[in-house]
C-alpha positions, -999 to 999 in steps of 0.1 A, spaced: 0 0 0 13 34 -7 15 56 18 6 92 14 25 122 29 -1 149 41 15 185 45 -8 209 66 -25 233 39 -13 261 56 23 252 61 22 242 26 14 272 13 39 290 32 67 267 20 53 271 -16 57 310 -11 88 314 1 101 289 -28 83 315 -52 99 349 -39 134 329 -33 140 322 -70 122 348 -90 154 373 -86 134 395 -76 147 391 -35 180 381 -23 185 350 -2 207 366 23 198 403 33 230 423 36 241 454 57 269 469 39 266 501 45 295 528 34 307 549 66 295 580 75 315 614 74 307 643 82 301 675 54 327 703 52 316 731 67 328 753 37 334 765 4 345 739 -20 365 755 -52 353 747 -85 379 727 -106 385 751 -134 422 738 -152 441 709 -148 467 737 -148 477 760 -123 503 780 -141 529 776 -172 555 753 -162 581 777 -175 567 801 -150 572 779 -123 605 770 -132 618 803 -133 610 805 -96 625 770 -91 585 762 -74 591 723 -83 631 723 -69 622 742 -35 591 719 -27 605 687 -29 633 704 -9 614 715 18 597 682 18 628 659 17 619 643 -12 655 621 -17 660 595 -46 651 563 -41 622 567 -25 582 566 -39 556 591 -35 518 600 -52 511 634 -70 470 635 -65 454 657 -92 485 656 -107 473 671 -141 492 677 -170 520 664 -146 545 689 -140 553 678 -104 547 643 -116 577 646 -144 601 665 -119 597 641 -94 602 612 -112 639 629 -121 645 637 -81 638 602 -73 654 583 -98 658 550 -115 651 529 -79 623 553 -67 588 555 -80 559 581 -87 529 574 -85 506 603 -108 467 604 -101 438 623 -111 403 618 -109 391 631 -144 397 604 -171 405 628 -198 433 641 -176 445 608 -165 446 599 -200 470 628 -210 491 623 -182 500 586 -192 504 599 -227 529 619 -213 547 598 -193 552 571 -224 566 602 -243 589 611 -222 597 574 -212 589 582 -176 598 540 -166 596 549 -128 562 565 -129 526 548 -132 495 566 -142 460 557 -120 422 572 -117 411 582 -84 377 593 -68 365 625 -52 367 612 -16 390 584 -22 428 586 -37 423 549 -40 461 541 -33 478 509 -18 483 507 15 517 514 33 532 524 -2 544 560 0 570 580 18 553 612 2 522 618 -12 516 659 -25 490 678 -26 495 707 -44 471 732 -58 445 712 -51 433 705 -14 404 736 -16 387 715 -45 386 681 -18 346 683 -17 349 659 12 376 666 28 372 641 60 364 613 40 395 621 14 425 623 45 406 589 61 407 569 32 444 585 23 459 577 56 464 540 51 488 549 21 514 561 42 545 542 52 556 550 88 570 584 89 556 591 57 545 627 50 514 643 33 523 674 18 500 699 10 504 737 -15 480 760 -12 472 796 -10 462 812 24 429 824 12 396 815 17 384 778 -1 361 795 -24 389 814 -40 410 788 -44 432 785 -13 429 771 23 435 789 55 459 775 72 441 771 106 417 750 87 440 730 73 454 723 103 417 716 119 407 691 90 438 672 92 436 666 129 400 653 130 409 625 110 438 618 126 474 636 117 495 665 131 514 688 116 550 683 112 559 717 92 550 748 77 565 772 58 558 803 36 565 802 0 545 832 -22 564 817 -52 544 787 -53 516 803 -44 512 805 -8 529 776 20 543 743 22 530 725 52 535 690 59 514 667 82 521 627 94 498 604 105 494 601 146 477 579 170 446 555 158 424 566 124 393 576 141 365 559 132 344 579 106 315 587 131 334 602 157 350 629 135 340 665 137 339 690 111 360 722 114 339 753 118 352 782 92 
């Protein structure tokens, strides 16, 4: 005799549901929680990005800008370092020369286009220590532990999320590594960064300031900050007030 297996109508129909939303694609199996971290929004200006270029490079060189700020940030051969929103690359290019055949320069920018001419560049000039890479808004997207420098220059007052940018950055240091920021002691929106609020939005995520100098040539001052103590966690930073 066969013997029948009787399912309660109820249960059944509950079983014969969740078989129905499980493989229609329309739900996932497993609910996730990934959720990106919260930072908080700069409370200021943000400059527009208007050139890839700040000035002529023959400009700059007749001031030496390029020589004096990789001397004042003890930039030596041998050693590897990122130019973010490096552009048409004239720090990218000079630095490649100061650190030679056994350092390495890393040149990044987060428009395509720009990226694009920069490696064009770079194979020109057979540039065989440097390496061209896309980065985001709020994320430099570089290795971890891999630089001794990483500059900044012309560029911090167009960061639209400032906090966010230095977290994600930190990691990328080696220990005693330096960032090293350029910029104009003016107010964000006209394309420079006070320096007290540099100082502010570097030390809410984490670094303190290991130098600072004047230098109208290149446009303003050289300041140089290293990382310090734990990377906060993103919640518990505060935004500077302007």
């Amino acid at each position: 005799m066969t013997r029948v297996l009787r399912v309660p109508l109820r249960a059944a129909a509950v079983a014969l549901a969740f078989l129905a939303s499980a493989c229609d694609g329309s739900q996932p199996l497993l609910k996730r929680e990934d959720k990106a971290p919260a930072f908080p929004a700069a409370d200021r200006p943000v400059a527009t990005i208007v050139s890839s270029r700040w000035s002529t490079e023959e400009a700059r060189d007749r001031v030496n800008e390029a020589g004096r700020v990789m001397t004042l940030a003890r930039i030596e051969p041998g050693m590897t370092v990122a130019d973010i929103g490096a552009g048409e690359g004239y720090y990218t290019v000079r630095l490649a020369q100061r650190v030679g055949a056994k350092g390495r320069v890393v040149g990044q920018d987060i428009m395509p286009q720009v990226r694009d001419a920069l490696a064009e560049r770079v194979a020109r000039e057979r540039l065989a220590n440097v390496s061209v890479r896309l980065g985001e808004p709020a994320d430099p997207k570089l290795p971890a532990n891999s630089f001794d420098r990483v500059m900044l220059v012309h560029m911090y007052h167009e960061i639209g999320q400032p906090y966010e940018f230095l977290w994600r950055l930190r990691p990328s240091l080696k220990p005693g590594g330096l960032v090293v920021v350029v910029d104009a002691d003016r107010p964000t929106q006209n394309h420079g960064t006070p320096p007290a609020l540099l100082r502010c939005e570097f030390a809410a995520t984490g670094y303190e300031q290991a130098g600072f100098t004047a230098m109208p040539g290149a446009g303003g001052y050289l300041a140089t900050f290293r990382a310090t103590g734990a990377r906060p966690e993103p919640k518990a930073i505060k935004a500077c007030r302007v």
